[in-house]
C-alpha positions as CSV (number, residue, x, y, z in Angstrom):
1,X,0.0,0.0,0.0
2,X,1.6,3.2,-1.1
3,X,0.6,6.7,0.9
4,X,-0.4,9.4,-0.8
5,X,1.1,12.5,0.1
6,X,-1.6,15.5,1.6
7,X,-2.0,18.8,0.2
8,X,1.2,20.8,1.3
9,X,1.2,23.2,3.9
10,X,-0.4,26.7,2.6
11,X,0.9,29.2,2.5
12,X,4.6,28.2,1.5
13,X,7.9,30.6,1.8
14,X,11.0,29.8,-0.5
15,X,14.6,31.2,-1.1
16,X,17.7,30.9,-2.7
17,X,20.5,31.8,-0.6
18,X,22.1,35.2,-1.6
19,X,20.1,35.3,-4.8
20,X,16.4,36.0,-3.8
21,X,14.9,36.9,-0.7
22,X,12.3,34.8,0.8
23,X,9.2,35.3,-0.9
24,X,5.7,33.6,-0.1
25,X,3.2,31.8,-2.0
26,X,-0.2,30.7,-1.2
27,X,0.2,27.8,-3.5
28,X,3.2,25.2,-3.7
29,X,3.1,24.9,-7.1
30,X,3.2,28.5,-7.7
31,X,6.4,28.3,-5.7
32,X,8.2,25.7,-7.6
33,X,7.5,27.7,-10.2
34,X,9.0,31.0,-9.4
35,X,11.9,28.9,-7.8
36,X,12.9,27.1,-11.2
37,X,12.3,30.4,-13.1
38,X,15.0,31.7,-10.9
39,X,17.5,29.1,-10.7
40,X,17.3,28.6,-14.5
41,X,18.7,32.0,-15.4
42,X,21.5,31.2,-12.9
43,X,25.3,29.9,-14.2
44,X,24.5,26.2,-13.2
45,X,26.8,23.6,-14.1
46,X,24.5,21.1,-17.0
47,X,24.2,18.6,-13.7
48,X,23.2,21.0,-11.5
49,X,20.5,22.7,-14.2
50,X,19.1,19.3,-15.2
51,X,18.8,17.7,-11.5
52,X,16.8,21.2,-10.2
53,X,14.5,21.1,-13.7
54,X,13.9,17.8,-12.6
55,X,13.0,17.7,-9.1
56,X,11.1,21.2,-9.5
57,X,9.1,20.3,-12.7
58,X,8.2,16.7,-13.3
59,X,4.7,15.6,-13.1
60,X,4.9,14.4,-9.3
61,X,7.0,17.4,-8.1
62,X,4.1,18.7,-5.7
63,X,3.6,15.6,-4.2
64,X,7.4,14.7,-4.0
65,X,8.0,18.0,-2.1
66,X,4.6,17.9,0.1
67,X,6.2,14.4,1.3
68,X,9.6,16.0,2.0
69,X,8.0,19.0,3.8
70,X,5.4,16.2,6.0
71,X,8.3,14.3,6.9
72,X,11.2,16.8,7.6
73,X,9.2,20.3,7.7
74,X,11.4,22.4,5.8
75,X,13.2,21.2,2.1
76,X,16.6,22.0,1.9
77,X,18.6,21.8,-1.7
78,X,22.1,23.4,-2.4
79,X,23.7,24.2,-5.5
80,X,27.5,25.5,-6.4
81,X,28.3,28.8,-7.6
82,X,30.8,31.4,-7.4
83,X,32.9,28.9,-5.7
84,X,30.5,28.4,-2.8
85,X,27.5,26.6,-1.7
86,X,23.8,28.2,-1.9
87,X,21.2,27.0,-0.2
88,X,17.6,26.7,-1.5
89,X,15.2,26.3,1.1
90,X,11.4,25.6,0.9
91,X,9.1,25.9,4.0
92,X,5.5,26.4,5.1
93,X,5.1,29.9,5.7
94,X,6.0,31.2,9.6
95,X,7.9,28.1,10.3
């Protein structure tokens, strides 16, 4: 028996570490979106631009983040640039 992931938390906040303040989003997948649409314009390696294309815009991204957010509370990613580690983070709003 598989579990089905619930509806994510609403309202959600995201980031990108040094690159965008946190912003908030009453919908998750308005907040995918607006994440992706940021990280694509950045100087990702090909890895690093496929893998976040990927997780943030495949069919079953809502429900693979909602089950990260359930379980952990907060999504954390990171990605290289400029020689250093940015974090993006993705979190129920006030948490």
């Amino acid at each position: 028996m598989t579990r089905k992931a619930v509806p994510a938390p609403s309202p959600v906040t995201v980031e990108i570490e040094d690159v965008t303040p946190p912003a908030t989003f009453d919908r998750l997948p308005d907040a995918l979106a607006a994440l992706w649409g940021s990280l694509r314009t950045l100087p990702l390696g090909a890895t690093q631009y496929d893998a976040y294309r990927y997780f943030l815009t495949r069919p079953n991204a809502v429900e693979r983040v909602t089950e990260h957010l359930d379980r952990d509370g907060e999504l954390q990613l990171s990605f290289r640039m400029d020689g250093r580690l940015h974090a993006v983070r993705i979190r129920p709003a006030g948490a």
